[in-house]
Short mmCIF file of the C-alpha atoms (twelve columns), coordinates in Angstrom:
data_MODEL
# 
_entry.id   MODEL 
# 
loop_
_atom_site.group_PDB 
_atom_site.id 
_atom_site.type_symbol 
_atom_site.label_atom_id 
_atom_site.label_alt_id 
_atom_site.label_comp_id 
_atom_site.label_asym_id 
_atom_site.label_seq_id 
_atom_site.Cartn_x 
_atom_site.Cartn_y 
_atom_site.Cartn_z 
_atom_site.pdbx_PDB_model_num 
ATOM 1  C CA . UNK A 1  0.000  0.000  0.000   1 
ATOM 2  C CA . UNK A 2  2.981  2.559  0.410   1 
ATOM 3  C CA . UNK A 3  4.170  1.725  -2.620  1 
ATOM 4  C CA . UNK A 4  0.997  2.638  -4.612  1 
ATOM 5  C CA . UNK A 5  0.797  6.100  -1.928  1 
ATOM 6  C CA . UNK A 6  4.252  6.876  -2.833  1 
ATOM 7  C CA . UNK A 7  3.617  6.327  -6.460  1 
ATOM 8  C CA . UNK A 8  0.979  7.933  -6.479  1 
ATOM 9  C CA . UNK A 9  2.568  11.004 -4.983  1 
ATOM 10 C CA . UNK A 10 5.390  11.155 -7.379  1 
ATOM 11 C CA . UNK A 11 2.895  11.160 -10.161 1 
ATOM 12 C CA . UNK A 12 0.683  14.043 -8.946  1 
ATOM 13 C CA . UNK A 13 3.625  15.873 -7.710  1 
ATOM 14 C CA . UNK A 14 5.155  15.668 -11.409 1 
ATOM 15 C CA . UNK A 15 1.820  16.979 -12.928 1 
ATOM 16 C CA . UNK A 16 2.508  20.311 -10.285 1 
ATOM 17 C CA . UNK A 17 5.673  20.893 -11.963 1 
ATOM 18 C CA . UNK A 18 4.249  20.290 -15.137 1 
ATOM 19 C CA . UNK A 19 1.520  22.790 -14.700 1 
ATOM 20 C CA . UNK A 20 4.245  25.298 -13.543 1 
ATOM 21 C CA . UNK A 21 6.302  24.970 -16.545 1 
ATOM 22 C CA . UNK A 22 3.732  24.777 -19.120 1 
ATOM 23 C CA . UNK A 23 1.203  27.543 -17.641 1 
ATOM 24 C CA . UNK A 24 3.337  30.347 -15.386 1 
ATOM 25 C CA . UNK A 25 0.834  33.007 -15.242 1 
ATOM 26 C CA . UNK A 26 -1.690 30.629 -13.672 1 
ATOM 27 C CA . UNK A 27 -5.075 29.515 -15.216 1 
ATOM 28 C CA . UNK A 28 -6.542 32.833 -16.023 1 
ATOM 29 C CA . UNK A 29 -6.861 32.160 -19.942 1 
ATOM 30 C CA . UNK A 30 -6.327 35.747 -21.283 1 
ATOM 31 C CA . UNK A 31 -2.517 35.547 -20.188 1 
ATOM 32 C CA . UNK A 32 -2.019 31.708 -21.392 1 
ATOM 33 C CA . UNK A 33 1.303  31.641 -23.409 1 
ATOM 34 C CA . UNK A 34 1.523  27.731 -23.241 1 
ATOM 35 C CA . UNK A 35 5.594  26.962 -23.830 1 
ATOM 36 C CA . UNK A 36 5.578  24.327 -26.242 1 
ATOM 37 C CA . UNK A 37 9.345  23.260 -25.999 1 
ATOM 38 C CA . UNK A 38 8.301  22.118 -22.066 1 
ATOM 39 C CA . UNK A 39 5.668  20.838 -23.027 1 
ATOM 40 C CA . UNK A 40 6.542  18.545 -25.517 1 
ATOM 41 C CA . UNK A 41 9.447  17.063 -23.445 1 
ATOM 42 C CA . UNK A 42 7.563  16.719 -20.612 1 
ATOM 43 C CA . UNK A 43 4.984  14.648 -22.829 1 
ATOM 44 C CA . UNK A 44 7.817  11.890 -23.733 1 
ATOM 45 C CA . UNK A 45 9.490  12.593 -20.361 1 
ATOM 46 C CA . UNK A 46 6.471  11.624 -17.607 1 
ATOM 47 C CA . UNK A 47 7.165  7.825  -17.649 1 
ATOM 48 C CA . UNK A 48 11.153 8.258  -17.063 1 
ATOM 49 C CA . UNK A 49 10.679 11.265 -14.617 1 
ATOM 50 C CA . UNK A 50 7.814  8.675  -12.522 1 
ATOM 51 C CA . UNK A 51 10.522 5.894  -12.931 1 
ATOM 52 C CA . UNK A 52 12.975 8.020  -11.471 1 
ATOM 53 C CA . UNK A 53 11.253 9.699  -8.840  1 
ATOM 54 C CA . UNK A 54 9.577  5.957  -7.661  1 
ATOM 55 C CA . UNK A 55 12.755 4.706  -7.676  1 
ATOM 56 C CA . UNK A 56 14.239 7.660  -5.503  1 
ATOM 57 C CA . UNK A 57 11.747 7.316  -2.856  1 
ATOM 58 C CA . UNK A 58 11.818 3.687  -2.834  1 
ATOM 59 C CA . UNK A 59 15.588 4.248  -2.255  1 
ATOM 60 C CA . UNK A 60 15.005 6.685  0.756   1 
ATOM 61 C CA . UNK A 61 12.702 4.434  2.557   1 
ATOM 62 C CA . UNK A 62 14.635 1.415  2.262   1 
ATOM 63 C CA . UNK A 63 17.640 3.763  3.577   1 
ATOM 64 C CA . UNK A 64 16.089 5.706  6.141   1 
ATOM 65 C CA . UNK A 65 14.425 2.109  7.764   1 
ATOM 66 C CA . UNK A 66 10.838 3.069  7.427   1 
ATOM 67 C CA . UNK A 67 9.709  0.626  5.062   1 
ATOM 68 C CA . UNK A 68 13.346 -2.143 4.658   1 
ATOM 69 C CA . UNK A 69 11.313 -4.680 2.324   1 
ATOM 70 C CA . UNK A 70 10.502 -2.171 -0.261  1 
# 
């Protein structure tokens, strides 16, 4: 179950820096200037950047001892 929370996280938590990057003045839609370059890499870039990330806090758990049979 921590796994799929931690997952989970990393996944939403990519989609807040992808909404950053791809809308900076916020969601009013008479100041959208949508940055294509970002968003096209971060199109072909969510499954390594969940990969990563998963793997990262699987690697801090197991380290830190609060979950050693991740």
């Amino acid at each position: 179950m921590k796994k799929i929370v931690a997952l989970l996280m990393v996944f939403f938590g990519s989609f807040l820096f992808a909404s950053e990057k791809l809308l900076p003045n916020g969601i009013t839609p008479e100041t959208h200037d949508i940055n294509v370059a970002w968003g096209t890499i971060l199109f072909f870039m969510w499954p390594v950047i969940i990969i990563v990330m998963y793997k990262f806090v699987e690697f801090t758990l197991r380290k830190t001892g609060v979950e050693p049979d991740v």
